[in-house]
C-alpha positions as CSV (number, residue, x, y, z in Angstrom):
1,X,18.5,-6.7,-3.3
2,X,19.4,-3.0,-3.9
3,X,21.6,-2.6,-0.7
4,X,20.9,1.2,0.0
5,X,22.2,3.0,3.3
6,X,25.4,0.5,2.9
7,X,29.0,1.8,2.2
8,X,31.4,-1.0,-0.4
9,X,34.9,-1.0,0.0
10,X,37.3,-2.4,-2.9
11,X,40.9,-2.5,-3.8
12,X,42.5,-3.1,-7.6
13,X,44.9,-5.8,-7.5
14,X,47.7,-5.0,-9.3
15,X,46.5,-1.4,-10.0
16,X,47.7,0.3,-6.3
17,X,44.3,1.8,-6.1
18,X,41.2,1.9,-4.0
19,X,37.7,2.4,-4.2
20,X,34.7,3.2,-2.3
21,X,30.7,3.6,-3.7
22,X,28.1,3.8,-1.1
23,X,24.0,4.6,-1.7
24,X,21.8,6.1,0.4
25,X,18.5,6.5,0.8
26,X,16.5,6.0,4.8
27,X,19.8,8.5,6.1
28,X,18.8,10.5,3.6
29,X,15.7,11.4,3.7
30,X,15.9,11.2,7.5
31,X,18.4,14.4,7.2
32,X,15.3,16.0,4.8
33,X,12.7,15.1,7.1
34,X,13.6,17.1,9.5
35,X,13.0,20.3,7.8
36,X,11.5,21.7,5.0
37,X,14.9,22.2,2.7
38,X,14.2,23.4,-0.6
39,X,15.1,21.1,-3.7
40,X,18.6,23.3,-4.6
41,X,19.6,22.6,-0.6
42,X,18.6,19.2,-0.6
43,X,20.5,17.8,-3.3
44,X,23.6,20.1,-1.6
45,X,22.9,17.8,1.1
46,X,22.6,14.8,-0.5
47,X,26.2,15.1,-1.9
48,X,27.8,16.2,1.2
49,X,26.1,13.4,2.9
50,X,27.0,11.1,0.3
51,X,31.1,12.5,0.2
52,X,30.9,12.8,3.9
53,X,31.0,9.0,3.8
54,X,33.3,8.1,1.4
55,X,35.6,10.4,3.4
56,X,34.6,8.9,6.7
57,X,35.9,5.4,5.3
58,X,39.6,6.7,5.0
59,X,40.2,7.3,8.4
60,X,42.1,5.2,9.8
61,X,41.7,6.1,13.5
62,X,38.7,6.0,15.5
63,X,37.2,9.2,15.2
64,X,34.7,12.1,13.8
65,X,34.9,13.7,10.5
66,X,32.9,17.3,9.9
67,X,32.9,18.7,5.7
68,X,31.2,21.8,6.0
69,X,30.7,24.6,3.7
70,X,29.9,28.5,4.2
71,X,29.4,31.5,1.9
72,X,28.1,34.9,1.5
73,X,25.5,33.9,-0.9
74,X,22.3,32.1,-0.7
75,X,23.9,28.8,1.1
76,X,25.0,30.0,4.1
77,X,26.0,27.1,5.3
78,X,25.6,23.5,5.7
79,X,27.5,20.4,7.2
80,X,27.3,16.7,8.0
81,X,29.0,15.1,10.7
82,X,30.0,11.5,10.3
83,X,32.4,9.0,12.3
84,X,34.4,5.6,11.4
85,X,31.2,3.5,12.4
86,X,29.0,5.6,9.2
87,X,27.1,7.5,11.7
88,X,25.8,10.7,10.3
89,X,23.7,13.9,10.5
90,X,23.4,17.4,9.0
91,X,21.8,20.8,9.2
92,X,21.9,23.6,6.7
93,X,20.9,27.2,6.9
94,X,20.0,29.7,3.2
95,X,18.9,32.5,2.9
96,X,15.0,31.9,3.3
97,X,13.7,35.0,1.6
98,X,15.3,34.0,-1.9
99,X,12.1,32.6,-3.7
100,X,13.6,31.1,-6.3
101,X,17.3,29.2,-5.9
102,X,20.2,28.9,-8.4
103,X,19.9,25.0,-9.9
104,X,24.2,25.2,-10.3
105,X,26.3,24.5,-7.2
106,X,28.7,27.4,-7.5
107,X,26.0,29.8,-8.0
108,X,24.8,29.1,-4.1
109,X,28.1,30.3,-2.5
110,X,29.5,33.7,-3.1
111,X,32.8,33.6,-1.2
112,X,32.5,30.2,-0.4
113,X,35.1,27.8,1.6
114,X,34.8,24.3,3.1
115,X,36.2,23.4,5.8
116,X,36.9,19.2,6.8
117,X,37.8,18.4,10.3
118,X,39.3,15.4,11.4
119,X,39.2,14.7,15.0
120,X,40.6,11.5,16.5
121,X,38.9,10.2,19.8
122,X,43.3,9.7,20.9
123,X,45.1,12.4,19.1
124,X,45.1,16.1,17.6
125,X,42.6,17.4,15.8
126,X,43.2,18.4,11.9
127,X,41.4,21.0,10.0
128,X,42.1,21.6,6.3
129,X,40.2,24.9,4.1
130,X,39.8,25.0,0.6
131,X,38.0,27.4,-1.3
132,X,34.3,26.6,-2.9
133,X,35.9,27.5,-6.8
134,X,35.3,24.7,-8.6
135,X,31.6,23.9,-10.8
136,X,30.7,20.6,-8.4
137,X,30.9,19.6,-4.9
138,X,33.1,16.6,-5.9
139,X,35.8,19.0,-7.9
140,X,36.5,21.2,-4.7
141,X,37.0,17.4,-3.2
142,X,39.4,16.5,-5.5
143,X,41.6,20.0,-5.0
144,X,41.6,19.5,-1.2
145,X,43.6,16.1,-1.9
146,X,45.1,17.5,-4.3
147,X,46.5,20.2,-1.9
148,X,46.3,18.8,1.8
149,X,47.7,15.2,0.6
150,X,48.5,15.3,-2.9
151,X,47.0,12.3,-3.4
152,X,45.5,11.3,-6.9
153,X,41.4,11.1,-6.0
154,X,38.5,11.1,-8.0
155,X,35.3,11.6,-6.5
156,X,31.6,11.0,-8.5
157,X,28.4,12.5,-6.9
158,X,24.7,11.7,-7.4
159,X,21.2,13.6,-5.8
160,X,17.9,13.2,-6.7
161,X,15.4,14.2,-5.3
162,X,12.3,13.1,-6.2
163,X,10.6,10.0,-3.5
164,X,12.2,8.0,-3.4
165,X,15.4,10.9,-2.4
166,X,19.0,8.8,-3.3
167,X,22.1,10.1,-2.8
168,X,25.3,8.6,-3.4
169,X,29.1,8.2,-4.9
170,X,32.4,6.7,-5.9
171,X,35.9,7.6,-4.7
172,X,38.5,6.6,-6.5
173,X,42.2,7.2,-4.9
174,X,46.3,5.9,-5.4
175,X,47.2,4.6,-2.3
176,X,49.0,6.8,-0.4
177,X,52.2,4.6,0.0
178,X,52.9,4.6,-3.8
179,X,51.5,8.0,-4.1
180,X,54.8,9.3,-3.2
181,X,56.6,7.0,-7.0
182,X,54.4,8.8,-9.4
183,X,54.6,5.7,-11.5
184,X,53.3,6.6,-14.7
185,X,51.9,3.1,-15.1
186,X,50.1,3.4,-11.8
187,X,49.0,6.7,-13.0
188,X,47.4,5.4,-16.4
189,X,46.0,2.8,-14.5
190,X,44.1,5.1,-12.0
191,X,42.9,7.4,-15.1
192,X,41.8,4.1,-17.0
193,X,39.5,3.2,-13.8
194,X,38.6,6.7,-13.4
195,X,36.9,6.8,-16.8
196,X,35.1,3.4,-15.8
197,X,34.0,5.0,-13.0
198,X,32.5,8.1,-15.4
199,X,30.4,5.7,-17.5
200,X,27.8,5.3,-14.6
201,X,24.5,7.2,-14.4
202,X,22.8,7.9,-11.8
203,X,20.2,6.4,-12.8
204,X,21.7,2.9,-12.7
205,X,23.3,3.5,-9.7
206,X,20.0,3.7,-8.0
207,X,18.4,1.4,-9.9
208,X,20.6,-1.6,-10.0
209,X,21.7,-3.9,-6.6
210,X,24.8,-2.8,-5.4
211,X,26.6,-6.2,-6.8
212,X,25.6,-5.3,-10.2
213,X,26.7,-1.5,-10.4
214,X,30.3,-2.6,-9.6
215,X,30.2,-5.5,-12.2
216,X,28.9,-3.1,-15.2
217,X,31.8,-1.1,-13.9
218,X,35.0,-3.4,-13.1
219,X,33.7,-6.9,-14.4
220,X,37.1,-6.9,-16.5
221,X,39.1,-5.9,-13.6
222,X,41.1,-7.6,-10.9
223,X,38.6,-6.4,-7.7
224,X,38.8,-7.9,-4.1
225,X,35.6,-6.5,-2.4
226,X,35.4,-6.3,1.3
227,X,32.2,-6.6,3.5
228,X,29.9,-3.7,3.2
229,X,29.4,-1.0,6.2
230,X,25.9,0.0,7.1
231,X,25.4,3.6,7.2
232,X,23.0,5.1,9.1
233,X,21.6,8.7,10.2
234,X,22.0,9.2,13.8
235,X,22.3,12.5,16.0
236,X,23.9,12.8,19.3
237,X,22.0,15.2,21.0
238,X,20.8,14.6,24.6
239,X,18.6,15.9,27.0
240,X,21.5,15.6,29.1
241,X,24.0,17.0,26.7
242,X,21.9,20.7,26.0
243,X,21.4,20.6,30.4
244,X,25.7,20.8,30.5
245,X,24.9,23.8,27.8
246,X,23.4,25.5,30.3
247,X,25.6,25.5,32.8
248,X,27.8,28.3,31.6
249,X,24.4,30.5,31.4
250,X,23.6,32.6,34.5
251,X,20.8,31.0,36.6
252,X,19.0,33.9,37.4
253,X,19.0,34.7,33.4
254,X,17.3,31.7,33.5
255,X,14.7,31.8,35.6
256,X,14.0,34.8,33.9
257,X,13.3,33.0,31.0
258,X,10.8,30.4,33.0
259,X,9.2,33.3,34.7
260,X,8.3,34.7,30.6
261,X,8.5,31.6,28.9
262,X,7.2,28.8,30.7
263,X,9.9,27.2,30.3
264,X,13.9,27.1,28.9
265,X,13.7,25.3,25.4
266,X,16.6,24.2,23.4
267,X,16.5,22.6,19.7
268,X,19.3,20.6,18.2
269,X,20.2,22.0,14.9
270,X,20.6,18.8,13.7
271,X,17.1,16.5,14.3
272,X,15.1,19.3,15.5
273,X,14.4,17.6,18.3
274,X,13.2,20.2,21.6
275,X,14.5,19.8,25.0
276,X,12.4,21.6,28.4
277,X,14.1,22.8,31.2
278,X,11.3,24.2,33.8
279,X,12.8,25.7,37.4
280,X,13.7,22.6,39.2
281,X,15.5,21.2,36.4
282,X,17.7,24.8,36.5
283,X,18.3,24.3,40.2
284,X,19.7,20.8,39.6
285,X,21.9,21.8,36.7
286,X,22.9,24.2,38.5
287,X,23.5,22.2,41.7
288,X,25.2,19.6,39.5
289,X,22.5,16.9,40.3
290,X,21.0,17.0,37.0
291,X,21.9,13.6,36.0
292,X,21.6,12.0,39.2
293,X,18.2,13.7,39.8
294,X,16.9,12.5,36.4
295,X,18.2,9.0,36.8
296,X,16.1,9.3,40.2
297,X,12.7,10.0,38.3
């Protein structure tokens, strides 16, 4: 059994470390189906997607989690969303009249940051910003630990594109509570199953079941591995949800739009899916019976 869309959890006895892998393949290609991304973007996606996870399995509060990255250059910018129960989406906008795209991830951005949000459902929200100056996705990962927590953390990253699309990872991190020693022990120990961690392609991790990838990896180490976490693409637009965006728009603007249009449309950036607001529909958002009215019908 291969185990795709599923995030593993695992913790080195002895060693003070813990690790994550998770593959993904149906959330994937769900984020590429809805629109026509070109390989260089997609593979961008792929990893963010992929790291977007491992990240999301830190948290230890119910909550969202938002890496997103922005330039000058030919990305613009792209993003997944993801929360503690590995739900996640994402969009990206390029520059769409570059014919041919840089294959290297640092040649995408040109003054490029990334940004990761934390926001708790109870509790403040945190946002930390590092800059896009490192060769790979997973390096500018590693400096924002490095920098926000200063917490040892090694992150792998794997895209490919061709059908079926894959995307996935490893993280690799010193548990924040002995973090803080600096044990050189603990430290040789996290380099040792750092380089472990190295040794896999990518073409054994998406060939091999998941059960197999960590025993080529850690068969001579001391594992305990917890039950694996589905992951799974899901957006949270809503009919509803883009009616409450319109609100805060005046409702003669919109029946302005109606009168030209046909019709008010909205499209989540995410899925791509279109919502239609015709006149009644305005007068009921903007009489505050739009939910009501629609349970009605």
């Amino acid at each position: 059994m291969q185990s795709f869309d599923q995030l593993h959890r695992y913790l080195f006895q002895g060693a003070n470390v813990r690790g994550e892998m998770v593959r993904l393949q149906e959330s994937y290609q769900a984020i590429l189906d809805s629109y026509p991304y070109p390989q260089a973007i997609q593979k961008v996606l792929g990893e963010l997607m992929a790291v977007t996870s491992l990240l999301t399995a830190t948290l230890k509060f119910e909550g969202d989690i938002s890496v997103q990255l922005q330039s000058e250059g030919v990305l613009k910018y792209a993003v997944v969303n993801g929360n503690n129960q590995q739900q996640l989406r994402g969009v990206a906008r390029w520059d769409e009249s570059v014919e041919t795209l840089p294959e290297h991830f640092s040649e995408l951005f040109e003054k490029g940051y990334m940004v990761i949000t934390l926001s708790p459902k109870d509790g403040e929200r945190f946002q930390g910003v590092v800059a896009l100056d490192k060769p790979t996705l997973a390096e500018c990962i590693e400096g924002y630990f490095a920098r926000s927590e200063q917490l040892p953390t090694r992150v792998f990253l794997y895209a490919k594109q061709d059908a079926p699309a894959m995307a996935g990872g490893f993280l690799l991190q010193i548990l924040p509570g002995s973090a803080e020693t600096t044990d050189p022990e603990e430290l040789e120990s996290f380099e040792h199953l750092a380089q472990l961690t190295e040794t896999m392609t990518q073409d054994e991790l998406f060939a091999l079941p998941a059960e197999d990838v960590l025993y080529r990896l850690y068969h001579q180490e001391d594992v305990e591995l917890f039950e694996p976490q589905s992951v799974v693409f899901k957006c949270t637009c809503s009919r509803e949800r883009s009616a409450g965006a319109l609100v805060g728009i005046d409702k003669e603007e919109l029946m302005q739009m109606i009168a030209e249009e046909g019709a008010v449309k909205m499209n989540c950036q995410f899925c791509h899916t279109e919502y239609s607001f015709d006149a009644i529909d305005v007068e009921s958002i903007h009489a505050g019976t739009f939910g009501s009215s629609s349970a009605a019908q």
